[in-house]
DSSP file (Angstrom, degrees, kcal/mol; ACC not computed):
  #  RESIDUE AA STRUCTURE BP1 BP2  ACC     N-H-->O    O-->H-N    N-H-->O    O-->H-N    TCO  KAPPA ALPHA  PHI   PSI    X-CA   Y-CA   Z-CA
    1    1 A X              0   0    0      0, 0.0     8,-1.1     0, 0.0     2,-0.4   0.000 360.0 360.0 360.0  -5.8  118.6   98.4  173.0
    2    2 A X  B     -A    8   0A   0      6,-0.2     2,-0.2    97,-0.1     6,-0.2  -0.827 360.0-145.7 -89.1 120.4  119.0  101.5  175.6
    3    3 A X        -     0   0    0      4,-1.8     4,-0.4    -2,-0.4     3,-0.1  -0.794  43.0 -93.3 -98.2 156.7  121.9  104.0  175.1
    4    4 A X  S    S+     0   0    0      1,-0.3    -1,-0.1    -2,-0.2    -2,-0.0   0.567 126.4  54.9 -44.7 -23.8  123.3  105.3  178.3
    5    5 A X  S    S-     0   0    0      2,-0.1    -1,-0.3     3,-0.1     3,-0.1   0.225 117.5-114.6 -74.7   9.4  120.7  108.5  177.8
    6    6 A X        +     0   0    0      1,-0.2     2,-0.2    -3,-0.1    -2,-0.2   0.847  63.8 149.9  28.7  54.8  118.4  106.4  177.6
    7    7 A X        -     0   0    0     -4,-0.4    -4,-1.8     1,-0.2    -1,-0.2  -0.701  59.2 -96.6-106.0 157.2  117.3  106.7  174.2
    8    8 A X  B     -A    2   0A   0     -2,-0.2     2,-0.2    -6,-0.2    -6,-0.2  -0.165  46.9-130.8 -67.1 165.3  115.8  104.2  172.1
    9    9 A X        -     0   0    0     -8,-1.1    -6,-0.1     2,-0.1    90,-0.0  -0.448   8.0-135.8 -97.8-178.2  119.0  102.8  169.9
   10   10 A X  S    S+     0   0    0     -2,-0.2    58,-2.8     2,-0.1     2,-0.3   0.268  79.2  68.9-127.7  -6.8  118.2  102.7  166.4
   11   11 A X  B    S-B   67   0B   0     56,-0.3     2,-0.3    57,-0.1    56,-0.2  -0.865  74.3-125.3-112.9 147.0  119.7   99.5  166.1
   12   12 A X        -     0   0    0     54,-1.8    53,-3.4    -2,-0.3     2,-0.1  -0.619  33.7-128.8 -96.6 159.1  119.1   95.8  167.1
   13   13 A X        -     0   0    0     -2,-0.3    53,-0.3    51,-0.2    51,-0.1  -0.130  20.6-170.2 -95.6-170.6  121.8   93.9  168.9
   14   14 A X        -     0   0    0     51,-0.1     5,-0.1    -2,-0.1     4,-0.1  -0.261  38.5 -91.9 148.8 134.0  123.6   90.6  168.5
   15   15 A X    >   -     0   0    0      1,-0.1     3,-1.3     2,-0.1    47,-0.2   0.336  43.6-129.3 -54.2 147.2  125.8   88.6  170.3
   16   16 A X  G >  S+     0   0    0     45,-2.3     3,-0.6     1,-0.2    -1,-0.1   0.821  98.6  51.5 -95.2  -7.8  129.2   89.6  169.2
   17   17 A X  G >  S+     0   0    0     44,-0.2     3,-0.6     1,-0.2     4,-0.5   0.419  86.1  85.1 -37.0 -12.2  130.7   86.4  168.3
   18   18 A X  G <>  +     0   0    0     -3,-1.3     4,-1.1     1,-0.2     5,-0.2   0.418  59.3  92.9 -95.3  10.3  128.0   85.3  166.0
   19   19 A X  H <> S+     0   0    0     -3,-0.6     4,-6.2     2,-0.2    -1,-0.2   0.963  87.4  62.4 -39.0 -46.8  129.2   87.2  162.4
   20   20 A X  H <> S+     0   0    0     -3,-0.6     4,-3.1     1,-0.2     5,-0.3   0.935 107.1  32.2 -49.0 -63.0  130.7   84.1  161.9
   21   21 A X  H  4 S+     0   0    0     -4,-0.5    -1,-0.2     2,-0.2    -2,-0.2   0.543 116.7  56.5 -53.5 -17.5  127.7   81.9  161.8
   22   22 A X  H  X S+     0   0    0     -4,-1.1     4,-2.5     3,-0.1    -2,-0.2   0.845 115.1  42.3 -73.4 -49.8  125.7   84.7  160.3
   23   23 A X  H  < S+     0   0    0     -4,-6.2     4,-0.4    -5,-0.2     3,-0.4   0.933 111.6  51.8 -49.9 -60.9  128.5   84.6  157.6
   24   24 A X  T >X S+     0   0    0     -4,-3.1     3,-3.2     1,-0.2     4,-2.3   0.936 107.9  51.7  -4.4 -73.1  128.8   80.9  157.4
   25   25 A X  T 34 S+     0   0    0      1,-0.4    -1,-0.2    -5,-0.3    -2,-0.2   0.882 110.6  49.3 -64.0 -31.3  124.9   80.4  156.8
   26   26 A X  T 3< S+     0   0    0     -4,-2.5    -1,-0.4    -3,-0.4    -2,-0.2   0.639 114.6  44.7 -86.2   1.0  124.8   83.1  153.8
   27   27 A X  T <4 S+     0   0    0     -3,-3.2    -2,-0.2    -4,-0.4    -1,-0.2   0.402  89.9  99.1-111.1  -6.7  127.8   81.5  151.9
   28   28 A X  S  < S-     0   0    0     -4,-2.3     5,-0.2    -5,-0.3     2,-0.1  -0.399  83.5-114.2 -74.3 163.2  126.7   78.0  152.3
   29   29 A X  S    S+     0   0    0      4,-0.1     3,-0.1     3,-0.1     2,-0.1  -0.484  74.1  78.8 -76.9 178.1  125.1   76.8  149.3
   30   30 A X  S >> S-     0   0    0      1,-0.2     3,-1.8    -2,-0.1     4,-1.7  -0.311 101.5 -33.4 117.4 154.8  121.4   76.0  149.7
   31   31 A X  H 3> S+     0   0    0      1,-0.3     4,-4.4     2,-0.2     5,-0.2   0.556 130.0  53.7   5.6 -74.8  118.2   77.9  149.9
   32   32 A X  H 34>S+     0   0    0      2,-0.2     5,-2.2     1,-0.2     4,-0.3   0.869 117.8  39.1 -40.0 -50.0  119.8   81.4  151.9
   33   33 A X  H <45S+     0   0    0     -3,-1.8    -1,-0.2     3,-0.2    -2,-0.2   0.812 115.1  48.5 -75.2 -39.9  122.5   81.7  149.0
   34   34 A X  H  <5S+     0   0    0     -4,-1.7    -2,-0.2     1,-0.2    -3,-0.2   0.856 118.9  41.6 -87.5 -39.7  120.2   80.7  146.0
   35   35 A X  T  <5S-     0   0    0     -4,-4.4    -2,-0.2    -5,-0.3    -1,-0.2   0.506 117.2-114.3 -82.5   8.2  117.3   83.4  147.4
   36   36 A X  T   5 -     0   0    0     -4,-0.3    -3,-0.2    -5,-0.2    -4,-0.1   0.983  41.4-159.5  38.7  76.1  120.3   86.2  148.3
   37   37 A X      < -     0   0    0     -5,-2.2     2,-0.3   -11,-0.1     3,-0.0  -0.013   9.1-154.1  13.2 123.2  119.7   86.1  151.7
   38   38 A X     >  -     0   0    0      1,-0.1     4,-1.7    -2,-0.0    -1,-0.1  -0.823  31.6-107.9-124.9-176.3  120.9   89.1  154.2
   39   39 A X  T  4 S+     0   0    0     -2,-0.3     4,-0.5     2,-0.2     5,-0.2   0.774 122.2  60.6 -95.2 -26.8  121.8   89.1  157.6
   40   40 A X  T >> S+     0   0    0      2,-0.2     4,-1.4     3,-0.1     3,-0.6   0.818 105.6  56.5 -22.0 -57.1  118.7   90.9  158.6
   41   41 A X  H >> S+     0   0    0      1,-0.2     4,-2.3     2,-0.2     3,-0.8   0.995 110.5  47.3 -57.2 -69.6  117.0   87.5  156.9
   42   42 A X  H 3X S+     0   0    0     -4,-1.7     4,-0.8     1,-0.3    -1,-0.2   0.405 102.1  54.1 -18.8 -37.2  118.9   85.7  159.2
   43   43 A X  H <> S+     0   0    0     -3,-0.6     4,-1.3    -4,-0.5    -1,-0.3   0.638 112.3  48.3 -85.4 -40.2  118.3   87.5  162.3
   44   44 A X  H <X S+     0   0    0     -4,-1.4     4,-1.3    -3,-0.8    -2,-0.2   0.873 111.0  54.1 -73.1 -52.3  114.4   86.9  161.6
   45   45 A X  H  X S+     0   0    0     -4,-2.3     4,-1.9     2,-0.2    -3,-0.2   0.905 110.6  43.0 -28.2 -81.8  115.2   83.3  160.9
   46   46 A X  H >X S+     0   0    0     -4,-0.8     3,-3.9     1,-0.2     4,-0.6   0.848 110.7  56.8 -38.7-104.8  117.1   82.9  164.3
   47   47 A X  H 3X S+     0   0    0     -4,-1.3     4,-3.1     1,-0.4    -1,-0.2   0.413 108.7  42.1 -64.5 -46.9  114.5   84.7  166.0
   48   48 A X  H 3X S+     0   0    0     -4,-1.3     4,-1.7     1,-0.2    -1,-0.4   0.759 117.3  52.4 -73.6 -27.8  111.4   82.3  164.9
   49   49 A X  H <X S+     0   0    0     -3,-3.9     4,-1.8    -4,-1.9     6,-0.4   0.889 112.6  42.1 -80.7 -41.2  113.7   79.5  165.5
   50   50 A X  H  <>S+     0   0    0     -4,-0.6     5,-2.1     1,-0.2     4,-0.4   0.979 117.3  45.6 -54.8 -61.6  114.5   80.6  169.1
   51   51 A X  H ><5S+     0   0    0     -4,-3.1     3,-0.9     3,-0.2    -3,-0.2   0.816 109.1  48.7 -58.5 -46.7  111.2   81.5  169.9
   52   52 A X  H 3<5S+     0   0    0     -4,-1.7    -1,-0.2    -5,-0.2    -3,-0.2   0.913 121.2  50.8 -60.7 -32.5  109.0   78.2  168.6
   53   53 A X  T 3<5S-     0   0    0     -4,-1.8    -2,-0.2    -5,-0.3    -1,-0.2   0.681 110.0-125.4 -66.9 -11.6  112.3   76.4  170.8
   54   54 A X  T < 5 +     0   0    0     -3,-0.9     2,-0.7    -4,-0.4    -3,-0.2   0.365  61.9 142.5  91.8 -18.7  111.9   78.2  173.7
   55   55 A X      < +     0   0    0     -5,-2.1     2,-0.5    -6,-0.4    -1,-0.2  -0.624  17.5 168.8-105.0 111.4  115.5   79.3  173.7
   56   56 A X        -     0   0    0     -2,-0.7     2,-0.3    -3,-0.1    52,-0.2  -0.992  13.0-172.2-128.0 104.8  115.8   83.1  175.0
   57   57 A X        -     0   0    0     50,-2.0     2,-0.6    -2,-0.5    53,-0.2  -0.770  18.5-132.8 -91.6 141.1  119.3   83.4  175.4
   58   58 A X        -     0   0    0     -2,-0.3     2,-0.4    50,-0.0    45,-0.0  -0.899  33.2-113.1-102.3 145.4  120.4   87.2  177.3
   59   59 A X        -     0   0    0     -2,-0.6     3,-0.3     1,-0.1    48,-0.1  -0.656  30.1-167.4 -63.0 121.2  123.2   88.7  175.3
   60   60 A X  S    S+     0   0    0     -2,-0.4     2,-0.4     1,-0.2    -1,-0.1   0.903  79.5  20.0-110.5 -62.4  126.6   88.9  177.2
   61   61 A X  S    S-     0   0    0      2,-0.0   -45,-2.3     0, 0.0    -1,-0.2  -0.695  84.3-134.6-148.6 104.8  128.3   91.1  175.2
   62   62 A X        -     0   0    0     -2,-0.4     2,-0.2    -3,-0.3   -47,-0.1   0.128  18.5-180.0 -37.6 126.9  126.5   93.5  172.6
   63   63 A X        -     0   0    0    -46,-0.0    -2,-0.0     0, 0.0    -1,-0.0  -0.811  36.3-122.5-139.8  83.2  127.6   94.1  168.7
   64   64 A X        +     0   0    0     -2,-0.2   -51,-0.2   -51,-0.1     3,-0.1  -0.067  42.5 170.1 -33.3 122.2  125.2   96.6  167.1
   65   65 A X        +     0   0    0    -53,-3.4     2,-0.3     1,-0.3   -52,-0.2   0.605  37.4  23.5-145.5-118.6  124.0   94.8  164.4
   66   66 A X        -     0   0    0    -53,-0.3   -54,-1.8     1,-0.1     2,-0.5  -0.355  60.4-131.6 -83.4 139.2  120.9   96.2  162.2
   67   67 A X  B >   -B   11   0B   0     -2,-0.3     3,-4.9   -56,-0.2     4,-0.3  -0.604  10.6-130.0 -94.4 137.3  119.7   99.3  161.6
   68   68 A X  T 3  S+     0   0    0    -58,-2.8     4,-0.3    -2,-0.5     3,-0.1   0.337 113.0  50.6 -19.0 -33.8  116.1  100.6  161.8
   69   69 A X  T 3  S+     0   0    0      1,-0.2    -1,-0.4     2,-0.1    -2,-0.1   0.184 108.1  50.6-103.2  10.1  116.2  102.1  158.7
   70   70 A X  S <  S+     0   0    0     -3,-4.9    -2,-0.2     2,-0.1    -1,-0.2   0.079  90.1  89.7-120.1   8.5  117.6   98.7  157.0
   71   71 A X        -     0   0    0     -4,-0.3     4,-0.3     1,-0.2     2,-0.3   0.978  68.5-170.3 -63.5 -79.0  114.4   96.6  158.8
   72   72 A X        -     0   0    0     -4,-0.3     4,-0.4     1,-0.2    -1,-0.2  -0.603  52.4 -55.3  86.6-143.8  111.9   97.2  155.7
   73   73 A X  S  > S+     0   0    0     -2,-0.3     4,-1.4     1,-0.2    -1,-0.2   0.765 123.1  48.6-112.5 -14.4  108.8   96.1  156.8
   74   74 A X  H  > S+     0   0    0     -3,-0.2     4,-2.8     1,-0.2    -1,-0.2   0.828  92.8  62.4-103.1  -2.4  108.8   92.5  158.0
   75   75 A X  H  4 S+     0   0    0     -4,-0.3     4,-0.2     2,-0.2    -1,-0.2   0.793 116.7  41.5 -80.2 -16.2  111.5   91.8  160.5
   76   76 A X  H >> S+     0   0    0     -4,-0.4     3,-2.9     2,-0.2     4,-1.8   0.991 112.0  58.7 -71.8 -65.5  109.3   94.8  162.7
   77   77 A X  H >X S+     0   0    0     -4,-1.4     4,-2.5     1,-0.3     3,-0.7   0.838 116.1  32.5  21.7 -97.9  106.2   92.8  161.3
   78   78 A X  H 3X S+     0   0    0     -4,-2.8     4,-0.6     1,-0.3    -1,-0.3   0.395 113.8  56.6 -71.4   3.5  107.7   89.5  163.1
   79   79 A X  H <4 S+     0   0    0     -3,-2.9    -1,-0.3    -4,-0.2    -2,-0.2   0.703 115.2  36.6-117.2 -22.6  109.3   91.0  166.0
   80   80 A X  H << S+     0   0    0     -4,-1.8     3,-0.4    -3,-0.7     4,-0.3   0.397 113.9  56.5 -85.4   0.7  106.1   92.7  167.3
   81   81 A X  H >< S+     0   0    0     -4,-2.5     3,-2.8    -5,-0.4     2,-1.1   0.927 113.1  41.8 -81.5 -46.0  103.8   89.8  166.2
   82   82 A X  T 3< S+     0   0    0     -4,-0.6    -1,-0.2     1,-0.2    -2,-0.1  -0.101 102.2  67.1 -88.6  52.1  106.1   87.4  168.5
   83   83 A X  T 3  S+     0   0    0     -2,-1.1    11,-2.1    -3,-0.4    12,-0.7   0.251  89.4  98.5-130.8 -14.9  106.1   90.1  171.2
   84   84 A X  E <   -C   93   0C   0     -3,-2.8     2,-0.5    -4,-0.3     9,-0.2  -0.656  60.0-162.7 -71.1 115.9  102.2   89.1  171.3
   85   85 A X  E     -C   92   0C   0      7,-0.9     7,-0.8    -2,-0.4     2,-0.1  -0.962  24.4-129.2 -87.6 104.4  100.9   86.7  173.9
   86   86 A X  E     +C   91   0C   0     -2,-0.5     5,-0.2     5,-0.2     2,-0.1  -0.279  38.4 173.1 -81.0 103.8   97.7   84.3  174.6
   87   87 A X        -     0   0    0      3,-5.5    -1,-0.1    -2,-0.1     4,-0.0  -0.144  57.1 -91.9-104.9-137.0   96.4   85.2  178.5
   88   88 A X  S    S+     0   0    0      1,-0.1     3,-0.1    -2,-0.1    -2,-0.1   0.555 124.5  53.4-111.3   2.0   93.4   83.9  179.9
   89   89 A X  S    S-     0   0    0      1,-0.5     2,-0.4     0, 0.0    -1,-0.1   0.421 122.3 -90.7-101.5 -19.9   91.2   87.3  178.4
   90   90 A X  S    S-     0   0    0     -5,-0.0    -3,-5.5     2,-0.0    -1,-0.5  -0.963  72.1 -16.0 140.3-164.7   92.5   86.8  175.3
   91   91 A X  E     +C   86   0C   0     -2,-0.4    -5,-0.2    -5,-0.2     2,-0.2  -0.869  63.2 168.5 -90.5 136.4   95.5   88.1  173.2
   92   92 A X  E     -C   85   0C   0     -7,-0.8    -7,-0.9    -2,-0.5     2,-0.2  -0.527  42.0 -88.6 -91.6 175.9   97.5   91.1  174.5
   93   93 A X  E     -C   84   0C   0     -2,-0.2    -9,-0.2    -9,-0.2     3,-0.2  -0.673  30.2-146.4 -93.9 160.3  100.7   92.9  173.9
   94   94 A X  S    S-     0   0    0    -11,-2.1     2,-0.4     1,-0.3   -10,-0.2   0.607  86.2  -4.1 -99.4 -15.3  103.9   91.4  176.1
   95   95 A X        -     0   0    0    -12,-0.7    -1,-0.3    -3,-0.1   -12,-0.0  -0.864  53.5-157.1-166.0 131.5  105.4   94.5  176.5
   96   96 A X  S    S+     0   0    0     -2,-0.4     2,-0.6    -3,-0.2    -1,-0.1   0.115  74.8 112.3 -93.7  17.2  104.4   98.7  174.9
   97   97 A X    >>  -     0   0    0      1,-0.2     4,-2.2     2,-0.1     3,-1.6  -0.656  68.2-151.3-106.9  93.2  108.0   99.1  175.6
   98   98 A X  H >> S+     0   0    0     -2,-0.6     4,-2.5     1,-0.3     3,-0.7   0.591 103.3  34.3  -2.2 -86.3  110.2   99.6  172.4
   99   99 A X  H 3> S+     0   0    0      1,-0.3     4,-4.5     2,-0.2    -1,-0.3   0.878 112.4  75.3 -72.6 -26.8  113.5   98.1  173.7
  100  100 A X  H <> S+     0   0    0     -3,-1.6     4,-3.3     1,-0.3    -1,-0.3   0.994 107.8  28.1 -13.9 -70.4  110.9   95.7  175.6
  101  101 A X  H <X S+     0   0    0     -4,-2.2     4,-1.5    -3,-0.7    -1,-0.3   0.922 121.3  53.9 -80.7 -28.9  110.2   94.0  172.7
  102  102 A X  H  X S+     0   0    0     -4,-2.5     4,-3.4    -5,-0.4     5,-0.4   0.943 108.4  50.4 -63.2 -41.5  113.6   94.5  170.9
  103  103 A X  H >X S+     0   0    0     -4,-4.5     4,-2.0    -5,-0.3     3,-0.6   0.992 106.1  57.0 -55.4 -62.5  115.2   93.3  173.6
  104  104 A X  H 3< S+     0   0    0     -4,-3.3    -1,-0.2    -5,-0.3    -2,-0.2   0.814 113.6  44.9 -11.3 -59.3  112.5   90.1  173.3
  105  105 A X  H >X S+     0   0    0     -4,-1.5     4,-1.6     2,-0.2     3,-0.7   0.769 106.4  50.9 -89.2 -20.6  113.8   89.6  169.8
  106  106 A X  H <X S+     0   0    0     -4,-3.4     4,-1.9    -3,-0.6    -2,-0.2   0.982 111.1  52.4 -80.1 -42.8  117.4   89.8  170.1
  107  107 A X  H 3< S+     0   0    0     -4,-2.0   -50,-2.0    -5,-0.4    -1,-0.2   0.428 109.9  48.1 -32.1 -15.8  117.2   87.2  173.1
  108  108 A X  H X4 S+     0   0    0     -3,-0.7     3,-1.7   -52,-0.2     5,-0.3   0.780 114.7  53.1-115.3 -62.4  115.1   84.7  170.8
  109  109 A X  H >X S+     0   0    0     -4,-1.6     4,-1.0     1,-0.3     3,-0.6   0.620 102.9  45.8 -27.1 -41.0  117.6   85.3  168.3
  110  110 A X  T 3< S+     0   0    0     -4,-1.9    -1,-0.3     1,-0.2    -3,-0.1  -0.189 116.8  53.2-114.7  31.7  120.8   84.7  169.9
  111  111 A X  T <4 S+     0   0    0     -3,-1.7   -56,-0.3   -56,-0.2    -2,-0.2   0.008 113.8  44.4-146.9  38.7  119.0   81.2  171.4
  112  112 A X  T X> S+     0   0    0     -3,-0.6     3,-1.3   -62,-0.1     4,-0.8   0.205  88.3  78.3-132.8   0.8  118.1   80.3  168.2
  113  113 A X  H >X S+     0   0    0     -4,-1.0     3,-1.8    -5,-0.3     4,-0.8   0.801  90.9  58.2 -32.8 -54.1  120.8   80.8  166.0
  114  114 A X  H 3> S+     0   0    0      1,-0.3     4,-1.4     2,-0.2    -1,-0.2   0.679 111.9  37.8 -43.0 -45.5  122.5   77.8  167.1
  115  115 A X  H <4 S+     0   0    0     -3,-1.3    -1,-0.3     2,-0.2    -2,-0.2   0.273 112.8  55.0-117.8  21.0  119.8   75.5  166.2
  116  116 A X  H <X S+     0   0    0     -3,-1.8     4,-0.9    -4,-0.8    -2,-0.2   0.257 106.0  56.5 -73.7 -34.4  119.0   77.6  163.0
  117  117 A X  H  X S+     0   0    0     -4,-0.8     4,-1.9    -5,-0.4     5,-0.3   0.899 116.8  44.7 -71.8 -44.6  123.2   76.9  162.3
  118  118 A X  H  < S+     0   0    0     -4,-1.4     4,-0.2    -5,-0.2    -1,-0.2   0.509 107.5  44.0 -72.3 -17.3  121.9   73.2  162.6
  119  119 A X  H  4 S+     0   0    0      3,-0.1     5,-0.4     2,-0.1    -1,-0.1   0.426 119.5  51.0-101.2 -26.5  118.7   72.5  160.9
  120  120 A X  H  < S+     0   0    0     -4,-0.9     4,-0.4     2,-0.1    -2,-0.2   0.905 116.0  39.2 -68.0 -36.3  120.4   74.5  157.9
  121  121 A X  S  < S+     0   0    0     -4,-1.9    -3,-0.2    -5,-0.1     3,-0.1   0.972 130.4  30.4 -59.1 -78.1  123.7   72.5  158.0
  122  122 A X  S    S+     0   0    0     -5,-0.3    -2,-0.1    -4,-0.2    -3,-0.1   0.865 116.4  50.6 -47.0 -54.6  121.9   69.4  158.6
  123  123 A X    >   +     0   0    0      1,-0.1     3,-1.2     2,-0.1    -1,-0.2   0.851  65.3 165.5 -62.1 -36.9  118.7   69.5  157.0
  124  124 A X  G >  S+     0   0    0     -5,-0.4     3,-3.3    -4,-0.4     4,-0.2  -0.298  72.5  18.4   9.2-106.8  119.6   70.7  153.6
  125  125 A X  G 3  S+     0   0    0      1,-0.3     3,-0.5     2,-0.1     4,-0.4   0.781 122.8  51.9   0.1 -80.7  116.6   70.0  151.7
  126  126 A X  G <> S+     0   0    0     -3,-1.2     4,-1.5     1,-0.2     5,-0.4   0.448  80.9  99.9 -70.7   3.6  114.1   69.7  154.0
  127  127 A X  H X> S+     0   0    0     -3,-3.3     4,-4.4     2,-0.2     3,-2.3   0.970  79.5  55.3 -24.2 -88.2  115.0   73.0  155.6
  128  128 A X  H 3> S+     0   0    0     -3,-0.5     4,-0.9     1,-0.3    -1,-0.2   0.628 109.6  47.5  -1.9 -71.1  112.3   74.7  153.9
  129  129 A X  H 3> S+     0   0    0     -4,-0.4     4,-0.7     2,-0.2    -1,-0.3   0.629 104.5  52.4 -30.7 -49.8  110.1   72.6  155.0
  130  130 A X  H <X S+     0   0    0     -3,-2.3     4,-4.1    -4,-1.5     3,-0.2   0.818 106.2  53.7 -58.0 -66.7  110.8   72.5  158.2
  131  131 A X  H  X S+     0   0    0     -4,-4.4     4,-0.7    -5,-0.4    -2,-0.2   0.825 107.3  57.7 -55.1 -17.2  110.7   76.5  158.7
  132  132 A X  H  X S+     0   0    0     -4,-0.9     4,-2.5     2,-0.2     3,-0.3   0.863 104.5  51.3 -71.3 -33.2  107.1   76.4  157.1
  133  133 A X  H  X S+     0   0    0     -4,-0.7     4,-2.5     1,-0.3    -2,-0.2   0.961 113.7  42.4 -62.8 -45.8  105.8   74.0  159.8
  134  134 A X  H  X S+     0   0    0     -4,-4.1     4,-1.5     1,-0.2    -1,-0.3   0.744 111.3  49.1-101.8  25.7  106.9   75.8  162.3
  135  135 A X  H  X S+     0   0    0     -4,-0.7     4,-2.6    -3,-0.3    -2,-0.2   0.891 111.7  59.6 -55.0 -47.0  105.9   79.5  161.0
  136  136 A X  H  < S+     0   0    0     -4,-2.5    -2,-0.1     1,-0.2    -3,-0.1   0.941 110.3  41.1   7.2 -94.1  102.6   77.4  160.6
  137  137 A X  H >< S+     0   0    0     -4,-2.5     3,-2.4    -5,-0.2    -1,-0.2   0.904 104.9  57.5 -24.3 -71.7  102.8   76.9  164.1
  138  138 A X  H 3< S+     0   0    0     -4,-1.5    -2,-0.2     1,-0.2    -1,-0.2   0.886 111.2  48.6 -44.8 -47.6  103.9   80.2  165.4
  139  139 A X  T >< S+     0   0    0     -4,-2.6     3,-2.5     4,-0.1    -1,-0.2  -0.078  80.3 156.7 -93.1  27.0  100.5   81.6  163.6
  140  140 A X  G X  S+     0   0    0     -3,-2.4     3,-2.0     1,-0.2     4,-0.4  -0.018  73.6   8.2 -40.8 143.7   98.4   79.0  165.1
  141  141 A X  G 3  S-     0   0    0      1,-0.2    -1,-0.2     2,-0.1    -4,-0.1   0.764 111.0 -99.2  74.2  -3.9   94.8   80.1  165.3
  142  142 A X  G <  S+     0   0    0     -3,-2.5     4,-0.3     1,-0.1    -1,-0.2   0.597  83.1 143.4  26.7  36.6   96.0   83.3  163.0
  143  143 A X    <>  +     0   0    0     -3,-2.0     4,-1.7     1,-0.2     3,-0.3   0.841  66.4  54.1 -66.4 -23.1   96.0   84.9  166.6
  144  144 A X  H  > S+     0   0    0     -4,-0.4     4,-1.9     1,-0.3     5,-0.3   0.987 116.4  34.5 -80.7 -35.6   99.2   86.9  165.1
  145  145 A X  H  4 S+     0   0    0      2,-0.2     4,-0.4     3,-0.2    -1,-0.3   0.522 110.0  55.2 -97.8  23.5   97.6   88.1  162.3
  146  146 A X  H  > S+     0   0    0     -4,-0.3     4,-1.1    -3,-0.3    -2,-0.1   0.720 119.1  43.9 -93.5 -52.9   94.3   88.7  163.5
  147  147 A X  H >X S+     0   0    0     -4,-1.7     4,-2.2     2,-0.2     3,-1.3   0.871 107.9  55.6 -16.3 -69.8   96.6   91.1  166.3
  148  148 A X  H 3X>S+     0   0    0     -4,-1.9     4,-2.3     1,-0.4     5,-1.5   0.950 110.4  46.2 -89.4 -63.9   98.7   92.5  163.9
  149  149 A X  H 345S+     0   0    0     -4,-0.4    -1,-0.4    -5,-0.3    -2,-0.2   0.651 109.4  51.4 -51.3  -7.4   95.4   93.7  162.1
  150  150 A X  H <<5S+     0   0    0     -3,-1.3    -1,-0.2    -4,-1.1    -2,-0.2   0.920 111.7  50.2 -88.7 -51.6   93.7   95.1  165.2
  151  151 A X  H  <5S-     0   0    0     -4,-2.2    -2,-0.2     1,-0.2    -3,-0.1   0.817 112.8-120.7 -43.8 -44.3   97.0   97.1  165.9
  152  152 A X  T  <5       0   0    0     -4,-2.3    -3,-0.2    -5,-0.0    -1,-0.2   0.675 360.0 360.0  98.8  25.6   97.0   98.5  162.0
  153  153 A X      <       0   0    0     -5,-1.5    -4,-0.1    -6,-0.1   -76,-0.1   0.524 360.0 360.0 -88.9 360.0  100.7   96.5  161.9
């Protein structure tokens, strides 16, 4: 998320083999297709799926992939709420460093795509469902939006 000047990029990454499976997942029929969908949706998607799995993949080789000004207001929303943590003091930030936390999300992203490609594929119906339980989850306690409000996010 660092250009060699080491200025913030203005864009989020993603692994560069995964277009296909972004593509894939907006043409299938089903939920994504029928709500018009973007790849931005997708990415957000992935990310909530990575992160409730555990799965933080690092990115190997880097595809510039959305831009800042193509965000809108919730994929920033959800990439600094799940860049918040639970310590033993309370909730805190995991990182005040921009590409910190971009970096955070593209890594949760590119380890859960895969098993985002797989509950969508699979699930068909019960997708939906499934992705409320675990947002549900994610906002146990409503510690992310009690956060997000302290911040003024």
């Amino acid at each position: 998320m660092v250009n060699k000047d080491k200025t913030v990029s203005n864009r989020l990454s993603r692994e560069k083999d995964t277009s296909k499976i972004y593509n894939k997942l907006l043409e299938s029929n089903g939920p994504l297709k029928e709500n018009k969908f973007h790849s931005k949706d997708i990415f957000a998607l992935a990310l909530a799926y990575g992160y409730s799995q555990g799965s933080r993949l690092p990115i190997e080789s880097r595809q510039l992939f959305i831009n800042k000004e193509n965000f809108g207001k919730d994929l920033p929303a959800l990439i600094n709420a799940l860049a918040i943590t639970k310590s033993s003091d309370g909730i805190e930030i995991l990182s005040e460093d921009t590409p910190e936390i971009y970096k955070f999300a593209e890594e949760y992203a590119n380890g859960g795509l895969d098993i985002l490609e797989t509950e969508y594929m699979e699930g068909g119906d019960e997708f939906i469902e499934k992705l409320r339980l675990i947002l549900l989850k994610l906002n146990e306690d409503d510690r992310i939006i009690k956060k997000l409000g302290e911040l003024d996010i």
